[in-house]
MDAnalysis code that builds the backbone (N, CA, C; Angstrom):
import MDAnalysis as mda
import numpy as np

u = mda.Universe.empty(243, n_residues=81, atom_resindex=np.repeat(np.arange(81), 3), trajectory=True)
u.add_TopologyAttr("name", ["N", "CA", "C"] * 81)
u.add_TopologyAttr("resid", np.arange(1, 82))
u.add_TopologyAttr("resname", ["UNK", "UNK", "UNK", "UNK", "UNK", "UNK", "UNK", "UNK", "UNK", "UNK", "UNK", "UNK", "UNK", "UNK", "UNK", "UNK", "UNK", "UNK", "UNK", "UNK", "UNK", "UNK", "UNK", "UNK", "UNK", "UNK", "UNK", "UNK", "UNK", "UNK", "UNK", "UNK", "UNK", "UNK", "UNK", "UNK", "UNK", "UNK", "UNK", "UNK", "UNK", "UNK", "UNK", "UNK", "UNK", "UNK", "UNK", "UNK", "UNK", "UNK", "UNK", "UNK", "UNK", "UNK", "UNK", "UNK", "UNK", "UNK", "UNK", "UNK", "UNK", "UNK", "UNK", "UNK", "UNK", "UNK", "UNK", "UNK", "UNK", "UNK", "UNK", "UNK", "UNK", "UNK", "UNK", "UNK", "UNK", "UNK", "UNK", "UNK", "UNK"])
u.atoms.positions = np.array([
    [15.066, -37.238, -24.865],
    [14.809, -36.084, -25.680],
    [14.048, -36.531, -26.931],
    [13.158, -35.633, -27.193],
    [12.186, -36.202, -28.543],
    [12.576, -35.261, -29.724],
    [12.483, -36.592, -30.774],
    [13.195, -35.894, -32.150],
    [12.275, -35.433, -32.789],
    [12.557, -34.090, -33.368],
    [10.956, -33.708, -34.068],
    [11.922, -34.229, -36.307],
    [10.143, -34.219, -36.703],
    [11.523, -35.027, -37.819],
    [10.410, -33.685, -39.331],
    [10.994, -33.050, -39.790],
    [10.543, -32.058, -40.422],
    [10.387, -32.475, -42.044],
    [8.940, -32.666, -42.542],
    [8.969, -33.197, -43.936],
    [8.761, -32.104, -45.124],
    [8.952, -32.345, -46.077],
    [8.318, -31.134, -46.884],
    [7.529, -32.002, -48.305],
    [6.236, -31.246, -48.534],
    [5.599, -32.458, -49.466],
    [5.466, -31.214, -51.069],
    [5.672, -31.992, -51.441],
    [5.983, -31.381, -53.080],
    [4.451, -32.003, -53.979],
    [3.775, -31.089, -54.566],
    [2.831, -31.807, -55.201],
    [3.451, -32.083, -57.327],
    [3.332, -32.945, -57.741],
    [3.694, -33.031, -58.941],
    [2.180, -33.549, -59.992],
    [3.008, -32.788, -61.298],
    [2.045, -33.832, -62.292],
    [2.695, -34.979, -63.486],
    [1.679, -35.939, -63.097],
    [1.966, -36.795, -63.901],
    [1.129, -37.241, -64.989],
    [1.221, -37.832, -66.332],
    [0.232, -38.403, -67.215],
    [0.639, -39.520, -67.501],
    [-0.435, -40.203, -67.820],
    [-0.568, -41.900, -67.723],
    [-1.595, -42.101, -69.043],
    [-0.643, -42.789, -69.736],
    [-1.127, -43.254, -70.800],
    [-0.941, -44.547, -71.264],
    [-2.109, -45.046, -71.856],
    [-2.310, -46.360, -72.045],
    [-2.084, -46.997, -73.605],
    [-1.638, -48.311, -73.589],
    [-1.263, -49.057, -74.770],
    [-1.949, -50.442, -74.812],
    [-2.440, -50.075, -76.567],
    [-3.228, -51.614, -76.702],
    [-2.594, -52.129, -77.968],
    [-2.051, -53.355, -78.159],
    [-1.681, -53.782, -78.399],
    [-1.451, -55.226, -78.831],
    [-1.731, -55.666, -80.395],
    [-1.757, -56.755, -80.788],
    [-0.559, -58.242, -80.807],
    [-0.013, -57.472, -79.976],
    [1.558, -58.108, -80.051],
    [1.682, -58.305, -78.356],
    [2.024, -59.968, -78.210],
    [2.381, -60.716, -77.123],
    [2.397, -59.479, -75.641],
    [2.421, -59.464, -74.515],
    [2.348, -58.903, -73.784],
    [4.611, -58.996, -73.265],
    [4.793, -59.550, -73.297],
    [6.467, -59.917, -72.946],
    [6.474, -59.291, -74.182],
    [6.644, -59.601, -75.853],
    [7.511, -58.394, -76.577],
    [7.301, -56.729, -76.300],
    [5.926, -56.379, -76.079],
    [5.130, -55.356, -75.547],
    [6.759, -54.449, -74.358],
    [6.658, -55.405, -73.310],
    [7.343, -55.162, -72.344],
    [8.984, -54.945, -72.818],
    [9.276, -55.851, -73.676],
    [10.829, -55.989, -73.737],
    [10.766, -54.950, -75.100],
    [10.396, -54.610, -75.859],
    [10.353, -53.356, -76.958],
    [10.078, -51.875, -75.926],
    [9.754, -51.742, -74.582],
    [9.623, -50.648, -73.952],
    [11.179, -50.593, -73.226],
    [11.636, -51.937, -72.518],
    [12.517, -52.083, -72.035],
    [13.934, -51.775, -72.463],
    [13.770, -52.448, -74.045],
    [14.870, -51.201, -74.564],
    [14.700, -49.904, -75.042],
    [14.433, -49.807, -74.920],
    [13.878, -47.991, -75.206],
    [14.211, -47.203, -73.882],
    [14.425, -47.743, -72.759],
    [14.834, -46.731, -71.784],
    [16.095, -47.544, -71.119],
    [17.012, -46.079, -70.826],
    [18.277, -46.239, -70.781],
    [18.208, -47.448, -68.962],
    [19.662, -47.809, -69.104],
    [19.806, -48.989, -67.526],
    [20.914, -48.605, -67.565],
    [21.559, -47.200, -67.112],
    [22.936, -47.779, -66.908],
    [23.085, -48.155, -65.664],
    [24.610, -48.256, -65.468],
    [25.293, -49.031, -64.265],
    [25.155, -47.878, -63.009],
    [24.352, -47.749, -62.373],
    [23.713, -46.546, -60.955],
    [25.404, -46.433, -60.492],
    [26.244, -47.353, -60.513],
    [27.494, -47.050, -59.731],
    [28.149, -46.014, -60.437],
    [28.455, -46.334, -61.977],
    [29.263, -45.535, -62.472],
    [28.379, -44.250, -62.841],
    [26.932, -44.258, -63.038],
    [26.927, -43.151, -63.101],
    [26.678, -42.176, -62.181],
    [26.819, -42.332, -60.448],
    [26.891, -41.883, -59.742],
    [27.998, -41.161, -59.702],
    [29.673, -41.727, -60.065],
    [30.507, -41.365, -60.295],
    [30.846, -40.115, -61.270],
    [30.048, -40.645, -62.406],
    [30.135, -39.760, -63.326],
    [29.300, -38.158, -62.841],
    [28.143, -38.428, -62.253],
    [27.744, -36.914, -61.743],
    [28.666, -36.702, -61.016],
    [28.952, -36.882, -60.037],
    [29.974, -36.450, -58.691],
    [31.073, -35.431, -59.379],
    [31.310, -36.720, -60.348],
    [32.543, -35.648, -60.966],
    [32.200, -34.295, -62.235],
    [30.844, -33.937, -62.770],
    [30.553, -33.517, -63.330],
    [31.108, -32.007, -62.696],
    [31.438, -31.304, -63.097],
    [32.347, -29.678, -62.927],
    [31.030, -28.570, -62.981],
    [30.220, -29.034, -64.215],
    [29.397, -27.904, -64.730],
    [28.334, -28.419, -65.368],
    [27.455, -27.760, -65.848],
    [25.875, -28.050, -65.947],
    [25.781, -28.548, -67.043],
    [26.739, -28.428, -68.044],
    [27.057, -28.865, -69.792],
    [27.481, -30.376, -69.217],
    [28.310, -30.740, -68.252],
    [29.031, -32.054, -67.935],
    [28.059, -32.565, -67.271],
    [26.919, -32.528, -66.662],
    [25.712, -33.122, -65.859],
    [25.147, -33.466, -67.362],
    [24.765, -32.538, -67.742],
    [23.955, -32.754, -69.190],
    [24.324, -33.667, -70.045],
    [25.499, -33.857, -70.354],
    [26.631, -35.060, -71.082],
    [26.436, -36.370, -70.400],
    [26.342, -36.436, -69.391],
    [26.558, -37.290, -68.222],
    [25.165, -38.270, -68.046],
    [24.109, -37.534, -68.323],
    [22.602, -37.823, -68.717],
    [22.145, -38.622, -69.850],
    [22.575, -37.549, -70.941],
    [22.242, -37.588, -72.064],
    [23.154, -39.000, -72.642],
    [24.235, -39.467, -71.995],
    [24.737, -41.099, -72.294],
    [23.952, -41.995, -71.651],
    [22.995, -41.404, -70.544],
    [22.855, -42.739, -69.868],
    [21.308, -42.740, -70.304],
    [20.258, -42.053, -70.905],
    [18.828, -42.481, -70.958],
    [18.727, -43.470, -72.725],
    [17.984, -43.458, -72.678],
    [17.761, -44.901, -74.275],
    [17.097, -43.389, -74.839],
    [17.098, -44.248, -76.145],
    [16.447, -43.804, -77.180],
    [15.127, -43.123, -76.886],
    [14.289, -43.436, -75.815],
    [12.979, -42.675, -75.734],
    [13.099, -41.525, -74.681],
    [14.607, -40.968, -74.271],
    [14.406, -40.233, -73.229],
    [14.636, -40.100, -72.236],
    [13.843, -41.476, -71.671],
    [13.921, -42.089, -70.039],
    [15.202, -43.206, -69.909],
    [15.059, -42.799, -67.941],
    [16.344, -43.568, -67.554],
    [15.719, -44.426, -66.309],
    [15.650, -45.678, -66.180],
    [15.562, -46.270, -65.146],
    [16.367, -46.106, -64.035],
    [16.473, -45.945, -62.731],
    [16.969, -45.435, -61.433],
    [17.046, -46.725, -60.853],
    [15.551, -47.443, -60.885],
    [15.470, -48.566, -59.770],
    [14.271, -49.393, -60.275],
    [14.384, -50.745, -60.124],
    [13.558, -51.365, -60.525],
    [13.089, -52.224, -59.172],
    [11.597, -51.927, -58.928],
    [11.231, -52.789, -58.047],
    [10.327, -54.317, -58.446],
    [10.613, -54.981, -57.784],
    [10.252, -56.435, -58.126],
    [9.054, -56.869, -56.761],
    [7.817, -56.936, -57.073],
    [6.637, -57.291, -56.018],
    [6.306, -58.688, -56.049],
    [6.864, -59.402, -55.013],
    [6.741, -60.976, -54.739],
    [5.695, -61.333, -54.693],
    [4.761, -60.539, -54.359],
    [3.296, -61.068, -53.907],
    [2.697, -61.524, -54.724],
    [1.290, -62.701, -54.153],
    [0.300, -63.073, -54.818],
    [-0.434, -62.427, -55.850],
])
């Protein structure tokens, strides 16, 4: 029997903006790095799950992004040449 497999494609926008900068390329990186939140993906998986209501999602958020907003999810690491 053949599986039919059903996708749905979402178009988004994004902006990309660029930084120049007189200062080392690693402080560059590690002054962005703290600025966006890392929490622990386990506990705060937990913490949504258990969120009741849209004020407790919001709470639940609003501990875990840094100072600029953003929250890292996943960090990928590219081995290649």
């Amino acid at each position: 029997m053949k599986q039919t497999v059903s996708t749905t494609v979402r178009r988004i926008e994004v902006q990309r903006f660029g930084v120049t900068s007189s200062k080392p390329f690693q402080a560059v990186l590690a002054s962005l790095q703290s600025a966006i939140g890392q929490p622990s993906m386990s506990e705060f998986d937990k913490d949504v799950a258990s969120a009741a209501a849209y004020k407790d999602l919001e709470q639940v958020v609003g501990k875990a992004v840094g100072s600029s907003g953003l929250m890292e999810f996943m960090r990928l690491i590219w081995a290649g040449s």
